[in-house]
N, C-alpha and C positions, 0 to 999 in steps of 0.2 A: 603517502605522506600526510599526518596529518599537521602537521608543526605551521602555527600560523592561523589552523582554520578557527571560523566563528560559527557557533551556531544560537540561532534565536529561539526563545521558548516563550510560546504563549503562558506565562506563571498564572494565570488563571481559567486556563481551559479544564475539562472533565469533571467528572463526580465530583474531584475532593480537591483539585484548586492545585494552590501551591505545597500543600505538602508533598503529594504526589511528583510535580515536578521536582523540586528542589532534594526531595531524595531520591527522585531518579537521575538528577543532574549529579550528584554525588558517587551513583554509582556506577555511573558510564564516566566520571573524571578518572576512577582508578584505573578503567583499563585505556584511557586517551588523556592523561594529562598533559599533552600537550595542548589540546582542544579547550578554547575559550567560550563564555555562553554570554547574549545577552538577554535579561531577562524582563520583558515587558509585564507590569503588571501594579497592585497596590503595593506601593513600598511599605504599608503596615502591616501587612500583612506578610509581605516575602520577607524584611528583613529578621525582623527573631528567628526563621528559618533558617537561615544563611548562620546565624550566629552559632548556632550547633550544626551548622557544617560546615566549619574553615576550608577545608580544601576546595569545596563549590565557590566559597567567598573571596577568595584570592583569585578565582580563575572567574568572575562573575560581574559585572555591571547592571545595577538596576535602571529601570527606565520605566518612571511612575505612570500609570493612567488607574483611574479609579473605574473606565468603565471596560466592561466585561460584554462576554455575547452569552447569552441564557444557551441550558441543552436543549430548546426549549423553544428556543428562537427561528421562525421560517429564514430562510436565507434573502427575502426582501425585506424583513425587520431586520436583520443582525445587517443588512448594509445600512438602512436607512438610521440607524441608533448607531452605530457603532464605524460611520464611516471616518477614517483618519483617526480615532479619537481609542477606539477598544484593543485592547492588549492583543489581540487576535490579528486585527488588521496591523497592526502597527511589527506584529514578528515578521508578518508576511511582507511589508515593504521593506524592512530593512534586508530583505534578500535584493528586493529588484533596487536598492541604493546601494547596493554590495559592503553593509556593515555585516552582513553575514553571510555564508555560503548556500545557508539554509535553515529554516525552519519546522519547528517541531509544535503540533499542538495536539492537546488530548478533547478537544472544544467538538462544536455542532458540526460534524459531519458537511452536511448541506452549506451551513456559513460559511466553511472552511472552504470551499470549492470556489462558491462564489468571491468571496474573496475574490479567489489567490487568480481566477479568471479575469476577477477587473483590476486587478494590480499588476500581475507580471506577462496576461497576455498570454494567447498560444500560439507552438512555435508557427514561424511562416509553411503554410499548408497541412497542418493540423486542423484538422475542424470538430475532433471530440477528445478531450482527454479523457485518460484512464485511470483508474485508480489500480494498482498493483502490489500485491501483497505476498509475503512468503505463505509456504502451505507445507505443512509435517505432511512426510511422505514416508514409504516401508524403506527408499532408500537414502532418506535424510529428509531434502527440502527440496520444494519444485517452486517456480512463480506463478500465480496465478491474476487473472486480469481479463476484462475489467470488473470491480468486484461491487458497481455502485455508481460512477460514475456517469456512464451514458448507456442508456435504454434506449433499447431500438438500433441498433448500430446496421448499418448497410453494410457491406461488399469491403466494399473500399478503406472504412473504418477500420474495422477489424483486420484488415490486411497493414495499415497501419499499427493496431495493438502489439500484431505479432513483431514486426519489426521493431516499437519499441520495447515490448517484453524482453528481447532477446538481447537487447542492449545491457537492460537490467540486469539480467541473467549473467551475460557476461561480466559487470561489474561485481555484481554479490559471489556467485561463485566460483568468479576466476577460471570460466572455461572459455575457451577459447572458438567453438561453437557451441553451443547450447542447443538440445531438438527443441523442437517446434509443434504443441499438435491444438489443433482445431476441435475446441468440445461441442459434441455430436448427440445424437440418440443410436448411434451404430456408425463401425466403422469403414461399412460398404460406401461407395462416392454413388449410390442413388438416395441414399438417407439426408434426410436433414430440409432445413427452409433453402429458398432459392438462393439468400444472404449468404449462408455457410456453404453451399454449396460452390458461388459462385468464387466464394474469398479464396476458397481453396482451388479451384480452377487459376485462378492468378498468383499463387502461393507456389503453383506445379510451372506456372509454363513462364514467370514472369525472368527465370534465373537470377533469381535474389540470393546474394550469400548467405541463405536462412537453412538449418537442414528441417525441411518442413519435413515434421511422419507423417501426415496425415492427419484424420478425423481420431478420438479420443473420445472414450464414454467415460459416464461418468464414476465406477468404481477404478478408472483409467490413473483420478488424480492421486486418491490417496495411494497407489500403486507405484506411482511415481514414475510410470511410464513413458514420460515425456518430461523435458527442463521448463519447457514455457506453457502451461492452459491457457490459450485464449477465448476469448465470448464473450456479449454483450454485459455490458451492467444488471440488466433485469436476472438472466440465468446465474450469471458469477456472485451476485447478490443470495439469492434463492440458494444458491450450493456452499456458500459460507455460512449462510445462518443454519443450516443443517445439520453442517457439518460439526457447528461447533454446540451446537444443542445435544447432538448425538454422543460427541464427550464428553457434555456434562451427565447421560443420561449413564454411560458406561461407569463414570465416577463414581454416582451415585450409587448404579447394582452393586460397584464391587465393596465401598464404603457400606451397604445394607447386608452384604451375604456376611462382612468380616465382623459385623456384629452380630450377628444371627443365634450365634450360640456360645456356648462355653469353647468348646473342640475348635470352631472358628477361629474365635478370637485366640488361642492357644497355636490356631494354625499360621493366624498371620504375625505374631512373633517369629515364627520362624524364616518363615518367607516377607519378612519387613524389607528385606531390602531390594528381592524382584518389583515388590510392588512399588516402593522410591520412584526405580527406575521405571517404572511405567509411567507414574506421577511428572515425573521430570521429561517424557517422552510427548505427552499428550500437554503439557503444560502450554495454553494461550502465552501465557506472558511472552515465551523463547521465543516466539514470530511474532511481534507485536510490530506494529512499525510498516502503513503501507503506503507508498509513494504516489503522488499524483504526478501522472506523465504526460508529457505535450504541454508543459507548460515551460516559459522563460525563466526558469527558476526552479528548485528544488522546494518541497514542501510534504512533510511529512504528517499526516494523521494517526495517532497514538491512541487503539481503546479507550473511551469516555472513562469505562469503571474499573481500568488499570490499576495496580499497586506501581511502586518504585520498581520492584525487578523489572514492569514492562514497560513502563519508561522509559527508563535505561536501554533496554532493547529497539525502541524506536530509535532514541540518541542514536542507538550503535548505525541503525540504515542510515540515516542521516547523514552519521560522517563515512559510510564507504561509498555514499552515490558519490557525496560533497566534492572525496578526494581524489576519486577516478573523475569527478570534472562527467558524470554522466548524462549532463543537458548537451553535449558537444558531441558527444558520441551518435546520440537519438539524432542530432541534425546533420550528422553527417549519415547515418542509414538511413533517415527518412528521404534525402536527395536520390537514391538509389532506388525510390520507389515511381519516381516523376517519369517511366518510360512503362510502367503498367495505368496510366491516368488512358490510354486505348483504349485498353482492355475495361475499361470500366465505364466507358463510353458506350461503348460494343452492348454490354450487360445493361444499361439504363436502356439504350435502344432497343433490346430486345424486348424487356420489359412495358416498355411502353408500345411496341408492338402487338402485345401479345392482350395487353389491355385493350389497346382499340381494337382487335378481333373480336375480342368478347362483349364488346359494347353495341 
């Protein structure tokens, strides 16, 4: 249901500002006009926007600040400039004042986190959020996470991830269990750091309503082998920047082979519309849109150098976390995890064992 919801847009976050939002607000009203947007930012700038988009203008309220957070900006500058006062902070509180359900911004990554950490808090026994994002797979879309958000993540964290990915999971794709797998360097259980090893040792024995598979490599994601990849920030970071340089590089060959010659280019008239379809398959924009999780509130980061389509597409997660009400979900499976806090006891002990032996 979305009738009723609000959602807030930083109108001045990414590469290209507000045109970017306000045509991406325009094309996520067609397919949710019910959904309302507040939009923080220079009202000189939003409003001749809005004026050639009536259907965003009607479903739309401005709410001026002139100041902005740079892409540019460390996350202890965009708070110390921009606190209460920048279009970025000011989407993100009116989630935690509930004028909106959630928030959507195309802004500084890093600000954005920090932010949305001193405003709406993480949930009670959260101690890392995550950032989580869809990922094209050979059998649609998988979630993948954490993709940035916390480096270094323990045992216990990522045993967290997985239970909130799976949250995710079940909101975005309406399954009703979603698999679960742990990304590895192999899928043998002697493989991997003591961290992954051990998550997945509590992941097996802790009887979480999760269906954990196991460990997951990494030609595993685009494979689609599993509904939820979990792993720390630093690797999930590292495997999207890859991933998505590797489509551009794939773009690139095949846009270079189809010029290459006469017969080529003769060849791909013919085949113009496998290729579309390829175009349309590997297309950034369709996943654009990744959720910061473990927080008091929904909050969506939208590619810096997006167009309107992927705009739009961030909107779109926006309002299916919003309308499944998916911060209620995450705190009701994360209470289900308060009977493996043992077991992770157990594993810090061992560990610190095993340090004074070698000391």
């Amino acid at each position: 249901m979305t009738q009723g919801l609000t959602i807030a847009l930083d109108g001045m976050g990414g590469d290209h500002g507000p045109e970017t939002v306000i045509g991406g607000a325009e094309v996520a009203s067609i397919r949710h006009p019910d959904v309302r947007f507040v939009i923080f930012g220079d009202e000189k700038k939003i409003r001749p926007l809005l004026e050639k988009h009536p259907r965003v203008a009607q479903a739309s309220e401005i709410v001026h600040t002139e100041v902005s957070v740079s892409m540019d900006d460390k996350p202890s500058q965009a708070l110390r400039r921009g606190r209460k006062t920048s279009s970025m902070w000011m989407a993100i509180d009116a989630v935690k004042t509930g004028r909106a359900q959630a928030a959507v911004s195309a802004g500084n990554t890093g600000a954005l986190m920090a932010m949305a950490k001193v405003i709406l808090k993480t949930i009670p026994n959260v101690e890392r959020p995550a950032l989580a994002a869809l990922w094209p797979t050979a059998r649609g879309e998988s979630v993948a996470l954490d993709l940035g958000a916390t480096v270094g993540a323990d045992a216990y964290q990522l045993v967290q991830f997985a239970a909130m990915g799976e949250a995710f999971a079940r909101v975005i794709f309406n399954v009703e269990q979603p698999t679960v797998g742990l990304l590895n360097i192999g899928e043998e259980e002697v493989k991997g750091t003591e961290e992954v090893k051990a998550a997945a040792q509590m992941l097996r024995e802790a009887h979480l309503p999760i269906r954990f598979h196991g460990f997951v490599e990494g030609d595993d994601i685009s494979k689609g082998t599993v509904d939820v990849v979990v792993t720390d920030g630093y690797t999930g970071n590292i495997a999207l920047k890859t991933a998505e340089g590797t489509a551009r590089l794939i773009v690139g060959y095949l846009r270079g082979a189809m010029q290459s010659s006469i017969m080529s280019k003769i060849g791909y008239l013919f085949a113009r519309g496998a290729f579309k379809a390829l175009a349309t398959k590997i297309d950034p924009r369709a996943s654009n849109g990744a959720v910061f999780l473990g927080l008091n509130g929904l909050v969506v980061k939208s590619h810096g150098g997006t167009d309107a389509v992927g705009f739009a597409a961030a909107i779109d997660v926006a309002v299916d976390v919003a309308s499944a009400d998916l911060v209620s979900k995450i705190v009701t499976d994360l209470d289900r995890l308060s009977g493996i806090e043992n077991a992770r006891r157990t594993h810090n002990n061992e560990i610190a064992e095993s340090e004074a032996a070698l000391s």
